[in-house]
Each structure stands twice: as structure tokens, then as C-alpha cells.
N, C-alpha and C positions, 0 to 999 in steps of 0.2 A: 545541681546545675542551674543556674539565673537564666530569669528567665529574657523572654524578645520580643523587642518591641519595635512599632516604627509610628512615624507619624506620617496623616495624611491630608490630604488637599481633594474636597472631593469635585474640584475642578479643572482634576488630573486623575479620575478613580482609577484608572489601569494602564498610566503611562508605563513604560519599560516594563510593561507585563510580558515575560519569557512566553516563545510560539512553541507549540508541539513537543518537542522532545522533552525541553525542562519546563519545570512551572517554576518560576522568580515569585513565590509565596511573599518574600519582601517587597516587591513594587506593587504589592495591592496598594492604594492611596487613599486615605480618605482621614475626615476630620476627627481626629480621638486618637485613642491607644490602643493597639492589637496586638495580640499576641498570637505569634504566629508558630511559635517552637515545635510544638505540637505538630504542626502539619509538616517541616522538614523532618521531621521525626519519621511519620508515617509515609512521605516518600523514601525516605533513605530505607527503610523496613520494607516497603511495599515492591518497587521497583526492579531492585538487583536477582531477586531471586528467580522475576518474571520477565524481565528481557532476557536474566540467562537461559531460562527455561524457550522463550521464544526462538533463541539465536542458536540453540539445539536443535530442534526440531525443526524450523527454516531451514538451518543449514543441509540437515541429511534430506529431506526433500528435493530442494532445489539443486543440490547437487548430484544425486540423483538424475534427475532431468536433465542436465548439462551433461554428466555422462552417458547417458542414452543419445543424446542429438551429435556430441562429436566425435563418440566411438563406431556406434553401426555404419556402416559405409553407405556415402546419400541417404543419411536418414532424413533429412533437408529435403522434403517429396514435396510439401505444401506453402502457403501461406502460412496459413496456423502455425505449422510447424516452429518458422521464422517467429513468428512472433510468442510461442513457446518459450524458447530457446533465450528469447530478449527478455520475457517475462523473467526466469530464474533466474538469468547474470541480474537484473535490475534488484530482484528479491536479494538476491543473493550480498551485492554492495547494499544493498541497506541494512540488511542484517551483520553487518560486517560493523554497523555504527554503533549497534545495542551497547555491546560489553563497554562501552565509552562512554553513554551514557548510564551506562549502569553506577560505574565506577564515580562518574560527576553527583551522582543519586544520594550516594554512600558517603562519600569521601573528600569531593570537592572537586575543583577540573585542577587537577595537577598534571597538567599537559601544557605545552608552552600557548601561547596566544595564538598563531598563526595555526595551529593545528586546531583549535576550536572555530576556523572559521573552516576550514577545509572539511572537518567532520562535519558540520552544521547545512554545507552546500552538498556534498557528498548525500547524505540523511533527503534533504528536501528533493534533489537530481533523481534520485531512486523513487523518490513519493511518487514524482507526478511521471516519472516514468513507467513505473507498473499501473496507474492507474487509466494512462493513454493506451497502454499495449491491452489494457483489459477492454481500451475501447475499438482498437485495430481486430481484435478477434472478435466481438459481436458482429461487426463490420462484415466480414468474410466468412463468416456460416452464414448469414443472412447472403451475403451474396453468392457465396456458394448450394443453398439449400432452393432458395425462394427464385436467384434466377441460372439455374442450373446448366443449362442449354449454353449460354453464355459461358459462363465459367469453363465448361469444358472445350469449348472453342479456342481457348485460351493455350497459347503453348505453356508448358511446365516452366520454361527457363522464362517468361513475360510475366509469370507471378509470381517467380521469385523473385524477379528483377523489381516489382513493382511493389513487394514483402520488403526488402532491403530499404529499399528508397523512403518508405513509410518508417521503418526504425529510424533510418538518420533523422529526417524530419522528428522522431517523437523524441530524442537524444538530444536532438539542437534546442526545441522548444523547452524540454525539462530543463536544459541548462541555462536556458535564456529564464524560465521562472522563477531558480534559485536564486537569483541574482542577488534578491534582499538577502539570505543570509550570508553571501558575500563581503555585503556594505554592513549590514548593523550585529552580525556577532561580534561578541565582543565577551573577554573573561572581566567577569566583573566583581573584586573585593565585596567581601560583606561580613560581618562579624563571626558568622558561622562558617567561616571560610570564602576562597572565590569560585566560582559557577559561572559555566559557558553559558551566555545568553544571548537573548537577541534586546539591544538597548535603540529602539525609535529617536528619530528626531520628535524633539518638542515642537508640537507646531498646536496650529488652533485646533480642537477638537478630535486630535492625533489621528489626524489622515491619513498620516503615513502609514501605522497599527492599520487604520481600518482598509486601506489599500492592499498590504499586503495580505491581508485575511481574507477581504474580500475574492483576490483572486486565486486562492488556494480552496473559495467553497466551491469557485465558478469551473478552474478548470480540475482540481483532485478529487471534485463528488458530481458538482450540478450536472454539468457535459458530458463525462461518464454516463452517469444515472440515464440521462434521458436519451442517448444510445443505444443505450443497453435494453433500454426498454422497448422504445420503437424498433429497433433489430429482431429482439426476440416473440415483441407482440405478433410479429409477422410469420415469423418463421413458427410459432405454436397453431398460426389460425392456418398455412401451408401444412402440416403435417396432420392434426384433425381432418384435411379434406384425403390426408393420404391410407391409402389400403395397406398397411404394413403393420406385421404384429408386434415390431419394436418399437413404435410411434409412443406410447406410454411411457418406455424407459425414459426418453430423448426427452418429453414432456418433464419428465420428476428431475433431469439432469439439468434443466433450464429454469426450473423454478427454484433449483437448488441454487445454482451462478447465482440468480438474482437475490435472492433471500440471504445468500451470505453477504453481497455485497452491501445490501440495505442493512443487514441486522450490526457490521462491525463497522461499519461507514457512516452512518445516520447520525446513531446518537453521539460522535464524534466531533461531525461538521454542527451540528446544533449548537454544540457548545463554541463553538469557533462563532455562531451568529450574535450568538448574547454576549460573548466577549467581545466582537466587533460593533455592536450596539451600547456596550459598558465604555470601551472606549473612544466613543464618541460624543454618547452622552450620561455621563455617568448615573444611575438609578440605584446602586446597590451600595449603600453607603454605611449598612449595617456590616458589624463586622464578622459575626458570625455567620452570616450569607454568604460572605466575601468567600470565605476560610471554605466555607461547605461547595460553595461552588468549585474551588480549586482543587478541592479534593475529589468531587466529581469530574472534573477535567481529567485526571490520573490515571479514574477509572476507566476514561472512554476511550482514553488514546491508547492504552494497554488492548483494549478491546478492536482496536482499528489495525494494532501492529499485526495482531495476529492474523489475517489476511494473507500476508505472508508465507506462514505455515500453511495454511489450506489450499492455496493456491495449484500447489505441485498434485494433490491430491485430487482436484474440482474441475483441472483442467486437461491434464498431461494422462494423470496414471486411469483415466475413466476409459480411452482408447484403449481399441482391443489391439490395432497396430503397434501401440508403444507396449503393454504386457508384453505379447508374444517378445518384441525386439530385447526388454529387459528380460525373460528367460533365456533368451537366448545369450546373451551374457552373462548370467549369474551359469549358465553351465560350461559356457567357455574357461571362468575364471576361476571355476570350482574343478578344473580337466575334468570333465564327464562326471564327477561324483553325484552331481545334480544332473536329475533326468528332467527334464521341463516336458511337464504333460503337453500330450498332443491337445490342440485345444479343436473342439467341434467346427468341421465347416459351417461358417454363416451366410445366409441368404444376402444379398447387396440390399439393401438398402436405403434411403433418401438421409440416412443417418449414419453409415458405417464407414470405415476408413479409407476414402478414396482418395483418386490424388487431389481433388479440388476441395471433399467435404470434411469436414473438419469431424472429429469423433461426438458422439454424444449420447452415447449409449454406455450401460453401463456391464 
């Protein structure tokens, strides 16, 4: 097989460089000859096996969690709940994009045009939508834990009403964010076949690339992150003053949320910074850099999908509310054949399943 080359302008080094899902290994730019075969190679090798693997194990999770919130009757008791529930539809339609780009990884986008942009808005709708919902629940155990007193003041049906009303808001905003892959996906020919991408307007110093990246570090990591943190700083320095002998789990169940969030989220958006600084001003003109960068790109976003998967498990199945309710259906469904052990009465809490505090024990 011959081999592939392109040529480049390194005063355009990462114009129509593909966002997030695909890497366009071809629009790296710069002055010489590259050969880039080699890295379609190791995406097409790399990718398929690991979003189908992702989109497995996503799937039974989050579905999962969807059947527990719309089978038990009023399982719908919280906040959290609500935004549980929006977490795994959100997981749930993004995982739903994998096998698509799996198949774009392998094979090429043999799917008509108008479907590569729908999958592409689809894909980014679901990014920033799970990454808002994971900001809506720091949110509400903080305000659930740290001002308590409040929170229970609150009637039942005022915080769902006021659960609900925060989904559509994060539903309209995600949708309003996708917008760029609306306007610049695009199937784009290339010798090695055509591939759903995202192709920038040419403009000076590709503003446009560093706009749209810009505001996928600001609202899919930075706003996150620093929620997440000043929520949970509080609520770990609130439960250290508390007398309870669950206080430790609730501690490791918080350092866990955030350490996953930083360890699959991090080195992800980092790579979004040097690419948004590449395509601005281009620095990386070597070509083997280029290629190595991109390949590192593959590995992080692979790393960021998975997020996904853990989700169902770091947030939903840690409740001892939601167990109990899942045995209680796997013996329904199984007529009696399944005994669901009796599970130990627990002391209540500043941590345990109440209607306003969200679970955090493990």
C-alpha cells in the first residue's frame, strides 16, 4: 500500500484540524512532506474495539439507572434524583454516537452528509450536557448537606419543580453550544476515503477553531471543575465538624467524584489548550510532533469517553436508596426466584438517602 502524504503551510498549522470525536490526521499543515498513513492506521486499529467496548458497558449502566427512576413508582423523591435520571438519558444519547464513530475510525463516514452533522451536534448536546448535570448535582448536596435546615423547608414538589426547570435550562444551553457542529461539520473526501469532520472557516489566526475550543475548555471542564470543587470543599470541611461514623465513607465517595472527574477530564481538555494555541499560532511545525501529538489526542479523548461508564456506578448505584429499589426489582422480575436480602437498618445521617440529601455513602 503507498504510502500518504500532504503538504503544509505552517501559517495555517492546524486549520480544519477535526474536534473531539475524529482526529483529520490529514489537515495537520505545515511546510514539508508527512506521512501520516501510519496514524490512520492506528486510529482505525485503536478506536473501534474501544468505543464498542465503551458503548457496552455505558449502555448497561445507564440503562440501568433509567430503569430504576421510571419503574419504581415516585422514585422521582429528589433533586438529585432529577438530575440522575438526565445524567443517564445525556450518557446514554452520547453513547448512542460511538458505534458511528467507530465505524468513521475503520471504514470512512459512509452515512449520507446531513447525518454527520446530526451525529456531530447530537455527540457535543450530550458532552456538555452531562458535564452541566454533573454541575447541577455538586450544586444540591452542597445545598442539601451544608444548608440543611433550608433545604428541608422546602416543599418536595418546589424542588422538583425547581430540578426540572434546571434540566431545561442545561438542555437549551447544551444545545445552544453545539451550534458549531451544526454550521462546520462537514463529510469531507480524502484519499483514504471521506470522514465526518469539523472543517473552520479560514479566517486570520483561525478564531474561529480557537473559539470553538475555547468555549468547550470553559464550559465542558473549567465551570465544572471549579464547582465541583468549591461545592465539595465545603461540604468535606461541614462533615469533618460532623459526629457521625459514616462521615469517612461520604469523604472517600467525594474524593472519588472528583478524582475521576479530574483524572478522565484533564488530560483531555489540556490537549484541546495546545491545540487551541497550535491553531492560533502555530509552534509545532515538526512533523513528527504533529503525528505524536495526534496520537496522543486519541488517547485522551478515549480516556475522557469513558466517564460515561463510571458515571452510573460513582453516582446513582453508591445510594443505598437506589440498591434496596434495584433488588427490589430484580425479585419482582425474577417472580420471587431472587430473595433480595434484608439490608441492615441505618442510622440517618448528614449523608444518607433523605428526601432532600443526595447519597454519598457507600
Amino acid at each position: 500500500m503507498g504510502e500518504e502524504y500532504a503538504d503544509y503551510d505552517t501559517s495555517t498549522s492546524t486549520t480544519d484540524y477535526t474536534d473531539d470525536f475524529t482526529s483529520d490526521f490529514g489537515d495537520l499543515e505545515f511546510e514539508g512532506m508527512c506521512n501520516r498513513k501510519w496514524v490512520r492506521e492506528f486510529r482505525g486499529y485503536y478506536e473501534p474495539p474501544l468505543f464498542w467496548m465503551i458503548f457496552a458497558l455505558g449502555m448497561f449502566g445507564n440503562l440501568l439507572v433509567v430503569w430504576i427512576y421510571t419503574t419504581v413508582h415516585n422514585r422521582l423523591k429528589t433533586m438529585t434524583d432529577m438530575y440522575l435520571l438526565n445524567l443517564a438519558i445525556a450518557d446514554l444519547l452520547f453513547l448512542f454516537t460511538l458505534p458511528f464513530w467507530a465505524i468513521d475510525a475503520q471504514s470512512g463516514w459512509i452515512f449520507a452528509d446531513g447525518f454527520c452533522k446530526v451525529m456531530s451536534a447530537l455527540y457535543k448536546i450530550n458532552f456538555f450536557a452531562s458535564m452541566l448535570l454533573l454541575t447541577c448535582i455538586s450544586v444540591d448536596r452542597y445545598v442539601a448537606i451544608v444548608h440543611v435546615t433550608e433545604a428541608h423547608n422546602q416543599s418536595k414538589r418546589v424542588r422538583l419543580l425547581q430540578s426540572k426547570l434546571a434540566c431545561l435550562v442545561v438542555w437549551l444551553a447544551s444545545g445552544i453550544l453545539a451550534m458549531p457542529e451544526f454550521i462546520f461539520a462537514k463529510v469531507k473526501p480524502e484519499a483514504s476515503g471521506s470522514f465526518c469532520t469539523l472543517v473552520y472557516w479560514n479566517n486570520e489566526h483561525n478564531r474561529t477553531k480557537v473559539l470553538v475550543l475555547s468555549l468547550q475548555i470553559c464550559m465542558g471542564f473549567c465551570i465544572p471543575l471549579l464547582v465541583m470543587v468549591c461545592c465539595y470543599s465545603v461540604i468535606i470541611r461541614k462533615l469533618l465538624q460532623a459526629r457521625n461514623f459514616e462521615k469517612h465513607k461520604a469523604l472517600r465517595v467525594i474524593f472519588a467524584v472528583v478524582a475521576v472527574f479530574i483524572i478522565s477530564q484533564l488530560p483531555y481538555n489540556a490537549h484541546l489548550v495546545v491545540e487551541a494555541g497550535q491553531a492560533s499560532n502555530a509552534t509545532m511545525t515538526d512533523c513528527n510532533t504533529l503525528i505524536s501529538f495526534d496520537v496522543i489526542g486519541q488517547v485522551v479523548k478515549s480516556l475522557a469517553y469513558l466517564h460515561c461508564c463510571i458515571n452510573p456506578f460513582l453516582y446513582a448505584f453508591i445510594g443505598v436508596r437506589f440498591r434496596k429499589d434495584l433488588l427490589k426489582l430484580l425479585h419482582k422480575v425474577t417472580c420471587g426466584t431472587l430473595t433480595a436480602p434484608a439490608m441492615p437498618p441505618k442510622r440517618p445521617s448528614v449523608m444518607s438517602d433523605t428526601d432532600t440529601t443526595p447519597a454519598l455513602s457507600l
